[in-house]
Jmol script that loads the backbone (N, CA, C; Angstrom):
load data "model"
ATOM      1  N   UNK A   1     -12.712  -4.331 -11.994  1.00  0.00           N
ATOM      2  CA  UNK A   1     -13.738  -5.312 -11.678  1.00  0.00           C
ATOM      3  C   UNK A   1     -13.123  -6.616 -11.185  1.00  0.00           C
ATOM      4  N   UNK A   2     -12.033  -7.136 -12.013  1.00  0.00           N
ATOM      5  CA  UNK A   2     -11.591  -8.571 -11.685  1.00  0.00           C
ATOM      6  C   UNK A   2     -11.128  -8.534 -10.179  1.00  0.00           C
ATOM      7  N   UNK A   3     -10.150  -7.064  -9.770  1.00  0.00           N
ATOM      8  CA  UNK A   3      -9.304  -6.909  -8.789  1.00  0.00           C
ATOM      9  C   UNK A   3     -10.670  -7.162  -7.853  1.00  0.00           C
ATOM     10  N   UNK A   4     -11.223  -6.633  -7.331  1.00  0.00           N
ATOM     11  CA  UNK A   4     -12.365  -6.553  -6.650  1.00  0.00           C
ATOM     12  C   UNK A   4     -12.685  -7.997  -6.438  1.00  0.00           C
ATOM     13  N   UNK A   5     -12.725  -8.532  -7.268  1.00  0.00           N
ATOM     14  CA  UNK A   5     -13.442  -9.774  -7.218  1.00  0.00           C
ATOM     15  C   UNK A   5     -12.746 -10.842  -6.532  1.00  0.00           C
ATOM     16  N   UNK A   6     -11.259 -10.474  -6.913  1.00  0.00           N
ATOM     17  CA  UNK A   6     -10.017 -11.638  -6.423  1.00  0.00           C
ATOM     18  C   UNK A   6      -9.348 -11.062  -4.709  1.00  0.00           C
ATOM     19  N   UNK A   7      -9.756  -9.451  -4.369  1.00  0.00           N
ATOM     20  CA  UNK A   7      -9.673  -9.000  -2.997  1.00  0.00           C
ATOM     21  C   UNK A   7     -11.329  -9.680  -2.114  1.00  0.00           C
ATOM     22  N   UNK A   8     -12.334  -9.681  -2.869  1.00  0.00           N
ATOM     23  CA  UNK A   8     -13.045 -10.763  -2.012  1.00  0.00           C
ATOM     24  C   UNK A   8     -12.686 -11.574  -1.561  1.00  0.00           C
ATOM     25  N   UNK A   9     -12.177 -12.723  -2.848  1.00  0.00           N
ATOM     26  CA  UNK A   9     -11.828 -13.682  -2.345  1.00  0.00           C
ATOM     27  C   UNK A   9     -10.717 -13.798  -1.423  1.00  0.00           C
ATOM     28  N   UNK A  10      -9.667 -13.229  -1.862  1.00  0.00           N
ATOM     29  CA  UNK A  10      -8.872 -13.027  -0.737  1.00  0.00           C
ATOM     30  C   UNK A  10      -9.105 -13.226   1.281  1.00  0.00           C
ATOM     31  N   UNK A  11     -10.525 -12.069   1.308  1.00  0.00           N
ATOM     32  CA  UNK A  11     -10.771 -11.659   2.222  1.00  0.00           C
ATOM     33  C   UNK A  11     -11.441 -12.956   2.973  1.00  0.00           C
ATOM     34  N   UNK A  12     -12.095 -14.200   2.130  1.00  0.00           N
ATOM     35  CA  UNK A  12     -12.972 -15.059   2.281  1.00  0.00           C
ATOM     36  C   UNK A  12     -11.894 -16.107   2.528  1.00  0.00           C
ATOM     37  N   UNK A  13     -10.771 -16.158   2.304  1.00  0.00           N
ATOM     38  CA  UNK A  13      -9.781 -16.994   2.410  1.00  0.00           C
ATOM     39  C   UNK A  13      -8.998 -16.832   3.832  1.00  0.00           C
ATOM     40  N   UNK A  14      -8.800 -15.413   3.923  1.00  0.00           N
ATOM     41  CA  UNK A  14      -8.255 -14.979   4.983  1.00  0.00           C
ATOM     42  C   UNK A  14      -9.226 -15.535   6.267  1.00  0.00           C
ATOM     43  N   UNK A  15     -10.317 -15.578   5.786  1.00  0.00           N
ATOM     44  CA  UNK A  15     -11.388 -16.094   7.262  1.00  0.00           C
ATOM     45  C   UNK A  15     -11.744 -17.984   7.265  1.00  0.00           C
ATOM     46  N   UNK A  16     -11.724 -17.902   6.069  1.00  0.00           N
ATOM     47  CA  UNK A  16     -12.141 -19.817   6.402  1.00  0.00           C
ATOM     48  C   UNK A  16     -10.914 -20.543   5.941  1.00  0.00           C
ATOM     49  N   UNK A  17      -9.597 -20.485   5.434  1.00  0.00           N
ATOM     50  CA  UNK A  17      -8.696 -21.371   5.182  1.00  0.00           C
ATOM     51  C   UNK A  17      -7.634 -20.873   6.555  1.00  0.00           C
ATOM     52  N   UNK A  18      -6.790 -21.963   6.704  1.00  0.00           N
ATOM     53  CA  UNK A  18      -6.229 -22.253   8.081  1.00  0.00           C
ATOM     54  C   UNK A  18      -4.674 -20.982   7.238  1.00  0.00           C
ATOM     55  N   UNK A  19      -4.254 -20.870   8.088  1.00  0.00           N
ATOM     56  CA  UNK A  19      -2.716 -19.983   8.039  1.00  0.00           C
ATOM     57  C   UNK A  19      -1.528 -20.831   8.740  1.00  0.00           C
ATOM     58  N   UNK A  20      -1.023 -21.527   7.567  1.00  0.00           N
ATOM     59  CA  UNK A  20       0.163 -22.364   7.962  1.00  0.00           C
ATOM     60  C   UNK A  20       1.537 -21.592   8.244  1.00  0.00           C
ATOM     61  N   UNK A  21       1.276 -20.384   8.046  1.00  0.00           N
ATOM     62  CA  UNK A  21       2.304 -19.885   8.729  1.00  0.00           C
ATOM     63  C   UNK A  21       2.908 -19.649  10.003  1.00  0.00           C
ATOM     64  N   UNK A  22       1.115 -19.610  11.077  1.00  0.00           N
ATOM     65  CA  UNK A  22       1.202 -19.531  11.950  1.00  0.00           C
ATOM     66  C   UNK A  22       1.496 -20.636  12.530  1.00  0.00           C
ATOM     67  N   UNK A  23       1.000 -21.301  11.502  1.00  0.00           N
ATOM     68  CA  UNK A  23       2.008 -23.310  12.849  1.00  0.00           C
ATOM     69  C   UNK A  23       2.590 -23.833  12.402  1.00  0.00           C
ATOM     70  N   UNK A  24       3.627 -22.714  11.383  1.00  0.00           N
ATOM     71  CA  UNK A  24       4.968 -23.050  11.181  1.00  0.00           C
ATOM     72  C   UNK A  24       4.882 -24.525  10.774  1.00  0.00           C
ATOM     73  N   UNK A  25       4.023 -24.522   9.390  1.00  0.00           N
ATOM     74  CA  UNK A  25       4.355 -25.843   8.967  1.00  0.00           C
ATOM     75  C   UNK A  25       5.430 -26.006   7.877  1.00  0.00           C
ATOM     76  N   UNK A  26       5.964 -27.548   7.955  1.00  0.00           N
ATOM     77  CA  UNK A  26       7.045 -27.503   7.263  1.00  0.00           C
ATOM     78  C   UNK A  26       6.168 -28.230   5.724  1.00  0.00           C
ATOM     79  N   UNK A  27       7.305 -27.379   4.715  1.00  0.00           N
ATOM     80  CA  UNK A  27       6.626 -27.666   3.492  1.00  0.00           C
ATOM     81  C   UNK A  27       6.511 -28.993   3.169  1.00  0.00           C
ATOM     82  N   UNK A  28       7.554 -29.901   3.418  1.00  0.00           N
ATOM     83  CA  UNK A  28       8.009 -30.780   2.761  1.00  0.00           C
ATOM     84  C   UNK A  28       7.578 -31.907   3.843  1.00  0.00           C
ATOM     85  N   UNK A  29       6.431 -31.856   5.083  1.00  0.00           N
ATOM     86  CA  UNK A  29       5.776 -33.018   5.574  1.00  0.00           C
ATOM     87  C   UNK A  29       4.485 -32.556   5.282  1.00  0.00           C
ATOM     88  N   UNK A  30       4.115 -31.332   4.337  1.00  0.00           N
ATOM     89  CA  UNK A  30       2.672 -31.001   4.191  1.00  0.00           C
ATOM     90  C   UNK A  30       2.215 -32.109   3.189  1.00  0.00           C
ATOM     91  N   UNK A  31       0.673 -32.366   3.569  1.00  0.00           N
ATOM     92  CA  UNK A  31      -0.036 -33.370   2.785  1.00  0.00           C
ATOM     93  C   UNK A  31      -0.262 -32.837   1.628  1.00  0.00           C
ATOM     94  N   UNK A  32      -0.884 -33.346   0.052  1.00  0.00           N
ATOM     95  CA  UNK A  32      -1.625 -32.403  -0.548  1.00  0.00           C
ATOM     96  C   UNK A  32      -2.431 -31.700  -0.642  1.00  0.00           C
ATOM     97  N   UNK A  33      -3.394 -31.912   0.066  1.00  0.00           N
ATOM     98  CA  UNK A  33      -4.480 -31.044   0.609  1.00  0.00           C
ATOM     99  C   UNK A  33      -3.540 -29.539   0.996  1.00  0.00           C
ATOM    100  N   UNK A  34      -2.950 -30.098   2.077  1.00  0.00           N
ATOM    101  CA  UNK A  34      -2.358 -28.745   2.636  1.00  0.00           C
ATOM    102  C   UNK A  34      -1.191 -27.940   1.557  1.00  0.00           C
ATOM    103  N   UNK A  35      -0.828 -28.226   0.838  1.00  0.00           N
ATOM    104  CA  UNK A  35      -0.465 -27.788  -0.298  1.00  0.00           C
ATOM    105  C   UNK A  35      -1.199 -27.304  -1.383  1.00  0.00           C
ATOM    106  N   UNK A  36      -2.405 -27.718  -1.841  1.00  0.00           N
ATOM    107  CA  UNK A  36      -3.446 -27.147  -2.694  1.00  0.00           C
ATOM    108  C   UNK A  36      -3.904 -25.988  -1.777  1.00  0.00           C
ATOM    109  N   UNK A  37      -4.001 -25.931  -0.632  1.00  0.00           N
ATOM    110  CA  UNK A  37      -4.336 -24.542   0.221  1.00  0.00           C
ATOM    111  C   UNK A  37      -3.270 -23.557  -0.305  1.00  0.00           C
ATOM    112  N   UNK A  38      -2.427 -24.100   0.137  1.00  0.00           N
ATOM    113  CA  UNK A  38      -1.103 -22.918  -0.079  1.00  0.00           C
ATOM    114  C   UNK A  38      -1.169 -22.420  -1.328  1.00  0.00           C
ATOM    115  N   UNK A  39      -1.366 -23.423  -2.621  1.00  0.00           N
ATOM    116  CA  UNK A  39      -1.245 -23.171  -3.876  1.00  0.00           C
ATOM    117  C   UNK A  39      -2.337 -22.046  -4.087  1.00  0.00           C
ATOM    118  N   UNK A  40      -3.373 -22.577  -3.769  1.00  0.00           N
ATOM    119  CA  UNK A  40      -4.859 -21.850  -4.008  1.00  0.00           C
ATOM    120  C   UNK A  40      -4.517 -20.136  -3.792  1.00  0.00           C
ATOM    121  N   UNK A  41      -4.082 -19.865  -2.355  1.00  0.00           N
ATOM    122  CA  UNK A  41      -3.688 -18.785  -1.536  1.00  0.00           C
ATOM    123  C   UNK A  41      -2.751 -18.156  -2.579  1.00  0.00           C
ATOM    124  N   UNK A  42      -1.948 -18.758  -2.735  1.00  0.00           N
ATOM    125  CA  UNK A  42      -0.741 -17.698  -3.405  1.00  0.00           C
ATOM    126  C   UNK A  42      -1.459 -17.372  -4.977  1.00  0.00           C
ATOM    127  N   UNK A  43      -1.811 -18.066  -5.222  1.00  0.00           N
ATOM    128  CA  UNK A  43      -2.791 -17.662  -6.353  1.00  0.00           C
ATOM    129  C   UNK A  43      -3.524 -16.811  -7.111  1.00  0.00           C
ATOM    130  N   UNK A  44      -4.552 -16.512  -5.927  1.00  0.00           N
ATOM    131  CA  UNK A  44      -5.537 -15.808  -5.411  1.00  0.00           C
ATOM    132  C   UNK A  44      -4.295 -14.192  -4.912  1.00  0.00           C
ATOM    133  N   UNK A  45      -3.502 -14.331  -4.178  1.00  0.00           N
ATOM    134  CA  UNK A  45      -2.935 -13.119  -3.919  1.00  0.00           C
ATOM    135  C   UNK A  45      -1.952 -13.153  -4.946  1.00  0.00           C
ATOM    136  N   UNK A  46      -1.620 -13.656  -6.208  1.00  0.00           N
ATOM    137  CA  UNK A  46      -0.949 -12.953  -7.451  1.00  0.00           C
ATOM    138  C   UNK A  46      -2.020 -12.636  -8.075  1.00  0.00           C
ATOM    139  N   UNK A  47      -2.812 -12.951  -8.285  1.00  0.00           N
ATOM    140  CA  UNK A  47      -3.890 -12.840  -9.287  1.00  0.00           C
ATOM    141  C   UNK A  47      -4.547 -11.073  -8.493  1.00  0.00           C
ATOM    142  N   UNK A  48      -4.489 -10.965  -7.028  1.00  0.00           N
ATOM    143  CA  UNK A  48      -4.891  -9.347  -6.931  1.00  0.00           C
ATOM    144  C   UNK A  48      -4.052  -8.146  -6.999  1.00  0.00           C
ATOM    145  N   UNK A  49      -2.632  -8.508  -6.936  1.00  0.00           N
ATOM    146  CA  UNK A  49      -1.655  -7.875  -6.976  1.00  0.00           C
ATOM    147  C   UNK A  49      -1.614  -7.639  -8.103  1.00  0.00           C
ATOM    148  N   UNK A  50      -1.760  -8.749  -9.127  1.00  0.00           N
ATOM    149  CA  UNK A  50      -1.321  -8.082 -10.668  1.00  0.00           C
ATOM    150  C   UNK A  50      -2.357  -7.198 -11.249  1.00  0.00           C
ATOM    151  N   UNK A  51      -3.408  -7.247 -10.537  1.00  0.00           N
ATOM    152  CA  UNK A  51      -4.826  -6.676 -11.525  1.00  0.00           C
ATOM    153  C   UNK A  51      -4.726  -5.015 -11.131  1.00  0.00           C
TER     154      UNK A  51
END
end "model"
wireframe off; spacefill off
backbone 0.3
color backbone group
C-alpha cells in the first residue's frame, strides 16, 4: 500500500518538479528552495525503493 502511494508520488514529481540534472546544476550555487526540491525527490525515491 505505502509503495504505491510513494510511486504516485514519485510519478507526480517526475511531471511538475523541474530536473536539475538536466541543467546541470551545480550543488553548491543552488538556492534553498532548489535544494528542498532535491531533498524532497531523493526522499520520495528512498522511501519507494525501500517499501
Amino acid at each position: 500500500m505505502k509503495k504505491n502511494i510513494f510511486k504516485f508520488i514519485s510519478k507526480v514529481n517526475k511531471k511538475v518538479l523541474p530536473s536539475y540534472s538536466k541543467q546541470q546544476l551545480d550543488l553548491q550555487k543552488a538556492t534553498n528552495l532548489q535544494k528542498a526540491i532535491i531533498g524532497w525527490k531523493l526522499w520520495v525515491t528512498k522511501k519507494t525503493l525501500n517499501q
